[in-house]
SEMIPA-135214 format. One line per field, with one value per residue: residue in one letter; x, y, z of N, C-alpha, C in turn. Coordinates in steps of 0.05 Angstrom, whole numbers, plus 5000, padded with zeros to 4 digits. Each point is the difference from the previous one (the first is absolute). Layout:
BEGIN
aa: c(A, ...) $
nX: c(X, ...) $
nY: c(Y, ...) $
nZ: c(Z, ...) $
caX: c(X, ...) $
caY: c(Y, ...) $
caZ: c(Z, ...) $
cX: c(X, ...) $
cY: c(Y, ...) $
cZ: c(Z, ...) $
//
This chain:
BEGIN
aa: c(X, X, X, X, X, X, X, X, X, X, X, X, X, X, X, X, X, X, X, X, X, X, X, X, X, X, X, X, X, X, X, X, X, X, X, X, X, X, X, X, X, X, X, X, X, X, X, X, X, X, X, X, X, X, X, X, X, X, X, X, X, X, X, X, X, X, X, X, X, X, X, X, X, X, X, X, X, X, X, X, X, X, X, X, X, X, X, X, X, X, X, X, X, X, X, X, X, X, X, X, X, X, X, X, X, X, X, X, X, X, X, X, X, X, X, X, X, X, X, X, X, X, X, X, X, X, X, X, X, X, X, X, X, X, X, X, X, X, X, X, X, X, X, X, X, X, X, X, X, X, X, X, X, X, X, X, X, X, X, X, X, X, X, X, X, X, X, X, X, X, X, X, X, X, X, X, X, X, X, X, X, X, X, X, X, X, X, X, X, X, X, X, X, X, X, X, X, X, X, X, X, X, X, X, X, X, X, X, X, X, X, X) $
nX: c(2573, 5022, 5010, 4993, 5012, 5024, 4989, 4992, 5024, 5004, 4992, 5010, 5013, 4989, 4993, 5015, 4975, 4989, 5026, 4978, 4989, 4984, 4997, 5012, 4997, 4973, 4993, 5011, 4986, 4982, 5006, 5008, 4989, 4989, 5015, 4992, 4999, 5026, 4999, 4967, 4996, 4972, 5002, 5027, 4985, 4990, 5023, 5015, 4975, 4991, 5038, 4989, 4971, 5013, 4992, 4987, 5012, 4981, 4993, 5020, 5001, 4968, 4999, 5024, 4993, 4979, 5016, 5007, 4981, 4987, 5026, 5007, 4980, 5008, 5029, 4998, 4987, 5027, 5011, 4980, 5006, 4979, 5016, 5017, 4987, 5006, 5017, 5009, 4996, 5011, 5009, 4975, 4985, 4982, 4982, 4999, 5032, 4995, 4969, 5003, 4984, 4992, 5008, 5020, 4976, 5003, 5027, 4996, 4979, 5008, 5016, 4979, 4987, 5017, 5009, 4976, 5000, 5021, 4986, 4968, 5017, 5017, 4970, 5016, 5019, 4978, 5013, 4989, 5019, 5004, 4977, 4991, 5028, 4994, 4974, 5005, 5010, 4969, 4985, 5015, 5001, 4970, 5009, 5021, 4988, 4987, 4975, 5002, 5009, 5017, 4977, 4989, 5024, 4996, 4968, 5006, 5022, 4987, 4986, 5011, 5002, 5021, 4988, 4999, 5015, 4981, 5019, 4975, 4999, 5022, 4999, 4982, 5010, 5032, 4995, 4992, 5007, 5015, 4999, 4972, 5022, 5017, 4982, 4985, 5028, 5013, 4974, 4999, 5027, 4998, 4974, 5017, 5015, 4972, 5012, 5011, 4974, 5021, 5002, 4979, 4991, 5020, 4992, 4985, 5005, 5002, 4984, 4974, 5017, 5004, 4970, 4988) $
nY: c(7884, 5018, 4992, 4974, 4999, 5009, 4964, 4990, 5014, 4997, 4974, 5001, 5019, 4986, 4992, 5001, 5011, 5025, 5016, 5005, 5023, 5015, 4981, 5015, 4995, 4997, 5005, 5011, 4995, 4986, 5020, 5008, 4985, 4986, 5026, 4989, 4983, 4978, 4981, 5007, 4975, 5017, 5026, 5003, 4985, 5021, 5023, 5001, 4995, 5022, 5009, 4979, 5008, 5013, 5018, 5015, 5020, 5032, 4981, 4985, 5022, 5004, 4975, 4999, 5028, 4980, 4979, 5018, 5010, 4973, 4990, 5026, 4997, 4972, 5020, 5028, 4982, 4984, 5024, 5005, 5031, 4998, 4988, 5005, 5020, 5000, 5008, 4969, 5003, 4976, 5004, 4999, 5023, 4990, 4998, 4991, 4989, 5002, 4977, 4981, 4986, 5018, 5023, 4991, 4988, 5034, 5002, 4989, 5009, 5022, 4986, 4989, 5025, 5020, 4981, 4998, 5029, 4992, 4986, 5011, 5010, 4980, 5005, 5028, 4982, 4986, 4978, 4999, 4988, 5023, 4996, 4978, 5001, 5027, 4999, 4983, 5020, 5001, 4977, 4988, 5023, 4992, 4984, 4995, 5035, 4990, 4992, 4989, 5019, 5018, 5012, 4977, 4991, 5028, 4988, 4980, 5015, 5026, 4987, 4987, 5016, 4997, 4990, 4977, 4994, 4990, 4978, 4989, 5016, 4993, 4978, 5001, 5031, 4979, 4982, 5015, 5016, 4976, 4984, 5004, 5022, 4981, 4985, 5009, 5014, 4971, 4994, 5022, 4990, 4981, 5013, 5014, 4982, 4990, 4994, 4988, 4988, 4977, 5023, 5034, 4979, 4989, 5019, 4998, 4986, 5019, 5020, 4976, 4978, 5023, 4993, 4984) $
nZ: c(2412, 4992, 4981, 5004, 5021, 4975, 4986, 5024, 4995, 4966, 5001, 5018, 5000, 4983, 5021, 5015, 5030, 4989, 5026, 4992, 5003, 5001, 4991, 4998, 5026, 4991, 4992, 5016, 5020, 4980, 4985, 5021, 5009, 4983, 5009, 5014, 4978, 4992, 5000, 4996, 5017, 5007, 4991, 5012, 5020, 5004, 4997, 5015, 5016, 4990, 5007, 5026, 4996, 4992, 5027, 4990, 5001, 5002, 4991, 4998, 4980, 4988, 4983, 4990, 4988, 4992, 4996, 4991, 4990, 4998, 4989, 4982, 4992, 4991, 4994, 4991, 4997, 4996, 4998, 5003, 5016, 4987, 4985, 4979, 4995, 4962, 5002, 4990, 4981, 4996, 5021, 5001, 5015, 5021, 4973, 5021, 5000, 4969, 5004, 5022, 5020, 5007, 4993, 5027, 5009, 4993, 5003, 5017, 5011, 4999, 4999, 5014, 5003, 4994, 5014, 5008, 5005, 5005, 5014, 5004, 5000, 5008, 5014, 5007, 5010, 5004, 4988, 4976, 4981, 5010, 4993, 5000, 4991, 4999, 4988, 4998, 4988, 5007, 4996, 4982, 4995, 4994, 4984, 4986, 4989, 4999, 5005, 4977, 4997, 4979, 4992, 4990, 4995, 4982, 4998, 4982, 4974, 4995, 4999, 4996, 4989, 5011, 4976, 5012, 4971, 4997, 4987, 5005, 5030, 5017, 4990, 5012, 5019, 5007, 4994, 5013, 5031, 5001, 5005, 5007, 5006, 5004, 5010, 5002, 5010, 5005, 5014, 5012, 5018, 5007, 5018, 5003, 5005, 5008, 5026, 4995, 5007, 4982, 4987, 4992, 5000, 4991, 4981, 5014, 4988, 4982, 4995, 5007, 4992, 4978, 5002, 4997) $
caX: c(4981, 5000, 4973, 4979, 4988, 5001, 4977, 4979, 4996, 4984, 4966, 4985, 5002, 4985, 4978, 4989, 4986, 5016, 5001, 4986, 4977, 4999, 5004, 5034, 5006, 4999, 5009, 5028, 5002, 4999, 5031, 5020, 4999, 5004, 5017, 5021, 5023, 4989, 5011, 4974, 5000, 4979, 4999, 5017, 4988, 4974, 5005, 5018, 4994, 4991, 5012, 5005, 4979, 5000, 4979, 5023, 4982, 5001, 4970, 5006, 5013, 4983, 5000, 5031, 4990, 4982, 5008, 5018, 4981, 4982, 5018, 5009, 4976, 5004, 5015, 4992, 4978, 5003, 5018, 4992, 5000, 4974, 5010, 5031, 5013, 5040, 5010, 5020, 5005, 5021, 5015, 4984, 4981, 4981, 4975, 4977, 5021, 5003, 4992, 4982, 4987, 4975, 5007, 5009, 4977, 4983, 5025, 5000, 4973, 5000, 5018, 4995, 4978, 5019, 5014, 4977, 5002, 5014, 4997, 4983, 5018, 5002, 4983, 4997, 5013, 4991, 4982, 4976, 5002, 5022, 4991, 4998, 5023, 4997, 4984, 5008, 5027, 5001, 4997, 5022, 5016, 4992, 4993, 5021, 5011, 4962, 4995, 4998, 5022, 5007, 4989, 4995, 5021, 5002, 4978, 5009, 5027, 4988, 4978, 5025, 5031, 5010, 4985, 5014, 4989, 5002, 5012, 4969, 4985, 5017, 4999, 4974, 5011, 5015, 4980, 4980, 5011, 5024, 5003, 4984, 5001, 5030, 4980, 4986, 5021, 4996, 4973, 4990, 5021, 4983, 4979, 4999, 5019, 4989, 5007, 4974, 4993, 5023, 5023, 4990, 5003, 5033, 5011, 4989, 5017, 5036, 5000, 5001, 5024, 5007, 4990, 5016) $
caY: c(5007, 5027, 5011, 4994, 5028, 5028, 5019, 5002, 5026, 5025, 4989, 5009, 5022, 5000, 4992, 5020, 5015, 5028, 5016, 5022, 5009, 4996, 4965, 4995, 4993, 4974, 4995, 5012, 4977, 4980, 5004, 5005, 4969, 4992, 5000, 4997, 4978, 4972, 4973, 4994, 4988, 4996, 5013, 4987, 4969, 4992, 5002, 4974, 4974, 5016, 4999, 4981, 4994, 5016, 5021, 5023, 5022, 5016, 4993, 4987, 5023, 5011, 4978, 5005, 5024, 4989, 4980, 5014, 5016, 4988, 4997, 5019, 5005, 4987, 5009, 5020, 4992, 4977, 5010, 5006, 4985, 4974, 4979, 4990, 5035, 5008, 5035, 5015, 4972, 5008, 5025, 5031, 5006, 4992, 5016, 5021, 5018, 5026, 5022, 5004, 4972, 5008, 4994, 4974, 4989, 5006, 4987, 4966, 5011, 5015, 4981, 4979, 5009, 5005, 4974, 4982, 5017, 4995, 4973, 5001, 5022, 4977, 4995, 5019, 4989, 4965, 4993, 4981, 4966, 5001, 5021, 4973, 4998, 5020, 4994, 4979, 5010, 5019, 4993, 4992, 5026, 5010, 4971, 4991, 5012, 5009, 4985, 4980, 5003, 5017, 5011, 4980, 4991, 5025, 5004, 4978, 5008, 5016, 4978, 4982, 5019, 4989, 4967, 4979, 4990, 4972, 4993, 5001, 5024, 5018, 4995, 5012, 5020, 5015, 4994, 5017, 5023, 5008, 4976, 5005, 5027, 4987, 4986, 5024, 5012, 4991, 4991, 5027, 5004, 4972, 5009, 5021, 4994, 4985, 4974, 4970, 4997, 4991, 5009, 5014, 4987, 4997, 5025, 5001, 4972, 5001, 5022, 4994, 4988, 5012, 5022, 4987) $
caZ: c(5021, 5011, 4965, 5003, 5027, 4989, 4983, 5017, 5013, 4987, 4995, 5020, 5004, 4978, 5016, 5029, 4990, 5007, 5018, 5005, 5007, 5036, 5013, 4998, 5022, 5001, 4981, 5007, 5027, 4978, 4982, 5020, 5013, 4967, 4980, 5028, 4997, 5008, 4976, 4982, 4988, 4996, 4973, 4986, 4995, 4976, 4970, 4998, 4989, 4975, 4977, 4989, 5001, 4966, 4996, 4981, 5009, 5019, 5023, 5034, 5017, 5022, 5028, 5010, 5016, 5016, 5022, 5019, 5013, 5025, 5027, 5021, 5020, 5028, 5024, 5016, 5013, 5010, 5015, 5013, 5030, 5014, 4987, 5001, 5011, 4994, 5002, 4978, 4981, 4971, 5010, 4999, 5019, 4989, 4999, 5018, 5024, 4977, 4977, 5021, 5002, 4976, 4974, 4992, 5000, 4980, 4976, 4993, 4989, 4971, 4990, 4996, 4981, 4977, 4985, 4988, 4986, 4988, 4999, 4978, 4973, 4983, 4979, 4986, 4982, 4994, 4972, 5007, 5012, 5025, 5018, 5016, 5009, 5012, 5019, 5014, 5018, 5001, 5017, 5016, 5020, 5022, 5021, 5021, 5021, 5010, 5028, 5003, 4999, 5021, 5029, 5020, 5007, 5024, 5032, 5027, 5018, 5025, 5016, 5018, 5006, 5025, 5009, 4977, 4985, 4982, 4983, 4983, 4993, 4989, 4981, 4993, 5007, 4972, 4982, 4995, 5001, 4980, 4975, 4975, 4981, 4985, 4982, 4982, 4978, 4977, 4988, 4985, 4968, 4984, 4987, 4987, 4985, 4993, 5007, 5005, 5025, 5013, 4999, 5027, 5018, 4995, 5013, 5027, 5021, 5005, 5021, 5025, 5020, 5007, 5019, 5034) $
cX: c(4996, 4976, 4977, 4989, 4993, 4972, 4984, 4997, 4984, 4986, 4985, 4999, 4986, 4970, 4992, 4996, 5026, 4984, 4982, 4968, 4994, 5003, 5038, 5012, 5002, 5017, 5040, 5008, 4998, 5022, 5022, 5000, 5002, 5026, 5030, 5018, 4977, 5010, 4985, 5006, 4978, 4993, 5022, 4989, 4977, 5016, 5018, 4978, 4976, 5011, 5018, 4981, 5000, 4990, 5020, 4978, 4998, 4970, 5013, 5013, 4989, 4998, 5023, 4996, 4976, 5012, 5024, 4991, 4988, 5030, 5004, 4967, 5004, 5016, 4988, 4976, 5015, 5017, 4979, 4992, 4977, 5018, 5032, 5012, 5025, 4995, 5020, 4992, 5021, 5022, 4983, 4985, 4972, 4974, 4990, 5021, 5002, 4978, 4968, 4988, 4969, 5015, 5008, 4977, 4993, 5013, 4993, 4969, 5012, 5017, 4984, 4977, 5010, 5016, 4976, 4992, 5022, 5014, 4988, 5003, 5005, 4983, 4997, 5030, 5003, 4989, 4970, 4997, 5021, 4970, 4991, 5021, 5004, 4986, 5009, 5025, 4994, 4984, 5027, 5006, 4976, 4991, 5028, 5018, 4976, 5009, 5010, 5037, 5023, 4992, 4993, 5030, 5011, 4994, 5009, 5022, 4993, 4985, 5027, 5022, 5002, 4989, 5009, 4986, 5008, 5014, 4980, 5002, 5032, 5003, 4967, 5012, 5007, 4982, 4984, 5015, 5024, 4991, 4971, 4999, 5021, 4976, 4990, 5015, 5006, 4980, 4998, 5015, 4994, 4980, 4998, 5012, 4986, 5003, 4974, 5000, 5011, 5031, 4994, 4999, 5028, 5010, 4982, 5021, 5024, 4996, 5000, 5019, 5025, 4998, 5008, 5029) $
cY: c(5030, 5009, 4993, 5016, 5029, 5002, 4986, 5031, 5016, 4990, 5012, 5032, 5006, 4997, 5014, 5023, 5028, 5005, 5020, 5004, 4988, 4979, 5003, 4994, 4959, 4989, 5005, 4972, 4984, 4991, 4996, 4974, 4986, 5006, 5001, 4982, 4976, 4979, 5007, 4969, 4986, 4998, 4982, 4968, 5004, 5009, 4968, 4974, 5004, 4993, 4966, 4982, 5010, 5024, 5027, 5026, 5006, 4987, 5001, 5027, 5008, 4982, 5000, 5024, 4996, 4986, 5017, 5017, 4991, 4991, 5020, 5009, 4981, 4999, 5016, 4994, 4985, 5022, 5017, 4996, 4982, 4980, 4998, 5024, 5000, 5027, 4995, 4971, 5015, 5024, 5024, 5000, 4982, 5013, 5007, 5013, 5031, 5014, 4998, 4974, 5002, 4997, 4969, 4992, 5000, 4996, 4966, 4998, 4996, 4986, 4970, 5002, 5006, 4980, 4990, 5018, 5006, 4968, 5003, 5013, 4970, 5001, 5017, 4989, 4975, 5008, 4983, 4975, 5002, 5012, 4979, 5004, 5018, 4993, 4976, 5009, 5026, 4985, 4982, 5024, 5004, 4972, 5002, 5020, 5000, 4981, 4966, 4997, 5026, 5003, 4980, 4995, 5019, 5006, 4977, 5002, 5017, 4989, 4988, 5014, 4994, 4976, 4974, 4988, 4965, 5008, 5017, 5026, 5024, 4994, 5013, 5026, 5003, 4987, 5018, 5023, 5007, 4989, 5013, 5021, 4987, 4985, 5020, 5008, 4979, 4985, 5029, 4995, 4976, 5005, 5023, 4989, 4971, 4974, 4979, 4997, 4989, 5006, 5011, 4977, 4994, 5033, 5006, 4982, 5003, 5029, 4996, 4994, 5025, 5032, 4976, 4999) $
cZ: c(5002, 4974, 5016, 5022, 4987, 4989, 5014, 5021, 4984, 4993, 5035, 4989, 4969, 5010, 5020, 4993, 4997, 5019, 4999, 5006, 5035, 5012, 4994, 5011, 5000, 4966, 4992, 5014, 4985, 4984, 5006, 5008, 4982, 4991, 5026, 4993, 5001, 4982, 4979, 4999, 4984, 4972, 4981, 4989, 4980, 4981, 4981, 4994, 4981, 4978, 4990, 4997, 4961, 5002, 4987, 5009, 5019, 5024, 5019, 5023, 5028, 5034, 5013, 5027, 5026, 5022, 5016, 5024, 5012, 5018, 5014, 5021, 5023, 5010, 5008, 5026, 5024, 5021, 5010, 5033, 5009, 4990, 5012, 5018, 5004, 4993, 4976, 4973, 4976, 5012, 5001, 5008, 4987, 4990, 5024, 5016, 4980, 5004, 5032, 4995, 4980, 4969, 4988, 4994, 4970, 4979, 4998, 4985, 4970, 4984, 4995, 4976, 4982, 4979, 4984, 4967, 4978, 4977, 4971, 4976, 4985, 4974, 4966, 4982, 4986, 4973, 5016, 5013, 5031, 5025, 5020, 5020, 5022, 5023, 5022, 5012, 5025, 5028, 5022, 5014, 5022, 5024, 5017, 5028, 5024, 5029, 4998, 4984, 5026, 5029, 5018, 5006, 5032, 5015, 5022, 5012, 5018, 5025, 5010, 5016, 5034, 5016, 4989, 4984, 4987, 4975, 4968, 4994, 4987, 4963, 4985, 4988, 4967, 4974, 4993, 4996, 4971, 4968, 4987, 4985, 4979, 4980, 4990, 4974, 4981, 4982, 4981, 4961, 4985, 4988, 4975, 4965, 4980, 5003, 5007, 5031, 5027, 4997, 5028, 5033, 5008, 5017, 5025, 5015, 5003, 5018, 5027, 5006, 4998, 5025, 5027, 5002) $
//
């Protein structure tokens, strides 16, 4: 577990942007959060079912870097005071308690646009017959953190918060909120890896019941 965290650290820090020119500020707030700690278990799932899917190579790097980055945007967002308003995640001050509630803003901003950007580098490493693959991986990253995934899970946890909920809907929440970024990560590594339609279906199914 510790290797596998070690080289999800320098595949990030192979990716994120550098600290500089006038936007440094946001971009510092960016890095700094991303690189706060954490399991990866995100990254870690698409590489793992990539590599037992047969995939070999550097494609799957960029997406690894992508799916981390859209998690750490929905903390920073989620600790924010209109939302959760923690002052500390992982033992350390939170993006907007470092770096101000604006920046935070502009750090989760800039992180969710940035992953997509980084996402698309894939392509600059695909052989031909892999570019389908890409592509289709590229929409899994932007369907399942979106509205009808992540964010929808998040708006209703927000929308509910000190109200009661049905069996349905708290199960709605984590389905969404938790479980469709865990889908994403390993559909991404199936896909990438050239799995058949029902493998990719198989690995959605086991994410979900592991995101619930």
């Amino acid at each position: 577990m510790n290797e596998r965290v070690e080289q999800i650290e320098q595949i990030l820090d192979q990716y994120l942007p550098p600290k500089e020119g006038l936007q440094k500020t946001v971009l510092t707030a960016m890095n700094t959060t991303v690189k706060a700690g954490g399991k990866r278990l995100r990254p870690m799932l698409i590489n793992e079912t990539y590599k037992m899917f047969g995939g070999e190579g550097d494609i799957v790097k960029p997406f690894m870097a992508a799916i981390e980055m859209i998690h750490t945007y929905s903390l920073i967002h989620d600790d924010l005071p209109a939302l959760d308003n923690d002052d500390y995640r992982r033992g350390q001050k939170t993006c907007h308690i470092v770096y101000g509630e604006d920046m935070a803003i502009l750090a989760g901003d800039a992180l969710l646009n940035y992953a997509y950007e980084v996402a698309t580098k894939a392509f600059d490493l695909a052989e031909t017959d892999q570019m389908m693959n890409v592509v289709e991986a590229v929409k899994i990253l932007a369907r399942k953190p979106g509205i009808y995934g992540m964010i929808g899970g998040q708006s209703v946890d927000v929308e509910y918060t000190d109200r009661p909920v049905t069996k349905s809907q708290l199960e709605f929440i984590y389905e969404l909120k938790t479980a469709a970024l865990l889908e994403a990560a390993m559909m991404i590594g199936a896909v990438i890896a050239g799995a058949d339609d029902n493998q990719v279906k198989a690995a959605e199914q086991i994410a979900h019941h592991v995101g619930m």
